[in-house]
N, C-alpha and C positions, 0 to 999 in steps of 0.2 A: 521505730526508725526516727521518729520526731525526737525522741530523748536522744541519742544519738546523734542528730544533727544540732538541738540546742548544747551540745558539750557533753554529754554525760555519756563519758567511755563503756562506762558498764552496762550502761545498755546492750555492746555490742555482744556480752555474754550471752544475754536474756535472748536475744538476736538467736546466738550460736544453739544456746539451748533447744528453741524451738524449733528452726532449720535445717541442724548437721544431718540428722539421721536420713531425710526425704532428700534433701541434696547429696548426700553423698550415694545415696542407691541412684538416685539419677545419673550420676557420673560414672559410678562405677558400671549399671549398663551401657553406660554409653563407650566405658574405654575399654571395660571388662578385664580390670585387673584393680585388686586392692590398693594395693600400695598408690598407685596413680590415683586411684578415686580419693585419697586422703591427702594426699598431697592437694591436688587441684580443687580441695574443696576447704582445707587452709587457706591456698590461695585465693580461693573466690571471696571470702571473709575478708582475708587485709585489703583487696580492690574494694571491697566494701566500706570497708573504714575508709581509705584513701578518699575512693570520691561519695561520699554522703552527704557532699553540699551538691553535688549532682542531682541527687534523688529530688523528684518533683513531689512534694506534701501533694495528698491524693490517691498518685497512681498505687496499684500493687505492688508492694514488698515481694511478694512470691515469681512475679511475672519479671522484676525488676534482678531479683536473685539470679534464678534460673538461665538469664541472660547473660548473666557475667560465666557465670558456669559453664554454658553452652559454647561462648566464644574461647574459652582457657580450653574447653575440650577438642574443640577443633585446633587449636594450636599443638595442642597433643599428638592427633591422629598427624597430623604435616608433620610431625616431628619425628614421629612413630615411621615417617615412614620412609624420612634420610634415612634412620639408625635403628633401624630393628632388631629388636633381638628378644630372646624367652624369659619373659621374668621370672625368677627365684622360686616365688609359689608355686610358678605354673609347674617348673621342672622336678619339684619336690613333689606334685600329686603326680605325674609320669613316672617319677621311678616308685613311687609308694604303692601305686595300682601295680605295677611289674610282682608285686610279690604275692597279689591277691592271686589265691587260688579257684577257692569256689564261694564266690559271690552271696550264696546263703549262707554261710557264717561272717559276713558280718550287716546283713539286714534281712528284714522280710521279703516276698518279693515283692510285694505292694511298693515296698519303700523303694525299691531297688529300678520299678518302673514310672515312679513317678517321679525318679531323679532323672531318670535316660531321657523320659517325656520334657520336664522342665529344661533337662541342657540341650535338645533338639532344638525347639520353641527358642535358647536362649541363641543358639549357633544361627539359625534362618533369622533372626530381628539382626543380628552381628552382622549378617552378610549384604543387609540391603545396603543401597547408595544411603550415602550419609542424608539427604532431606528427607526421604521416605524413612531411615531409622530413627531419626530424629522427632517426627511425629507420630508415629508410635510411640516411643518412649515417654515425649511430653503426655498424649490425650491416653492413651491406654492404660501404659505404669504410673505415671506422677496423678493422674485424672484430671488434667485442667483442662479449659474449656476451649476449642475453638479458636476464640478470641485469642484468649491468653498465651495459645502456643505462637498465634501468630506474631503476637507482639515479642515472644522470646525468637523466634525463630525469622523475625524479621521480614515479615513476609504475611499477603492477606489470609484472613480465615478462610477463604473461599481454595485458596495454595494448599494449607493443614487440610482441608479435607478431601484435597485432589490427591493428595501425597498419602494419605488414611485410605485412603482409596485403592490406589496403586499397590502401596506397601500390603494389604488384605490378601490383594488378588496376585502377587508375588509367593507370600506366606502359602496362600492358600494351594500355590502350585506348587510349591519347593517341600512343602509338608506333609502333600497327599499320597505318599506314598506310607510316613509313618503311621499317617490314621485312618487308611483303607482299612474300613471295617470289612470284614472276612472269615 
């Protein structure tokens, strides 16, 4: 980020190299669709170029990131929800599933329950209030610390853990019906 702020645009590759992938899975749980998540994680990058005489030499590039990200996401969801509608992807695995007949040909069941498991897990983290999903996604998915999510998320460490908190024992109610052992 310092090459970057001294002038040196290519930096903001080396930037992109290291970042896209961890920021864009953070985006895209957060808005759960591709196409958005790539979009808004372009965008996160040019706000980045834009203000990089902003950035404090010091703080966290990652915490600094995530932040810009977080806030284009929430613009998202306000947006998402004047003008909603099914995107593209989504409509193309609904009707592609319509033709699935019988499920073991085409995976194991193994594979087959640990897809159901992971889009359960992904549907209950979707449904919380946005600060309770928000801190899951930062300390859980992304794994930053405490601190870190509070400084993206705007808010004390003591708030991420109250919200970690909530969001658990949410999960933990809205899930237990999938993983009553039995």
């Amino acid at each position: 980020m310092a090459r970057l702020q001294a002038g040196d645009d290519l930096a903001l590759t080396a930037l992109m190299s290291r970042w896209q992938i961890p920021l864009r899975r953070f985006i895209y749980r957060s808005l759960g669709n591709e196409a958005d998540a790539l979009d808004v994680a372009q965008e996160t990058f040019v706000r980045v170029y834009q203000h990089r005489a902003k950035f404090r030499p010091g703080a966290k590039f990652s915490t600094w990131l995530f932040s810009i990200a977080l806030n284009l996401c929430r613009d998202g969801i306000r947006r998402r929800k004047v003008r909603p509608a099914m995107p593209l992807d989504e409509a193309g695995v609904v009707a592609a599933s319509e033709h699935i007949t019988d499920p073991s040909e085409t995976a194991p069941d193994s594979d087959l329950v640990r897809a159901e498991t992971a889009q359960t897990v992904r549907s209950a983290v979707e449904a919380l209030p946005e600060p309770l999903k928000t801190a899951v996604l930062l300390c859980e998915y992304e794994d930053l610390s405490l601190a870190d999510a509070a400084e993206v998320a705007g808010c004390s460490a003591k708030a991420v853990e109250t919200r970690l908190y909530r969001a658990r024992a949410l999960l933990r109610e809205s899930l237990a019906v999938f993983f009553k052992k039995g």
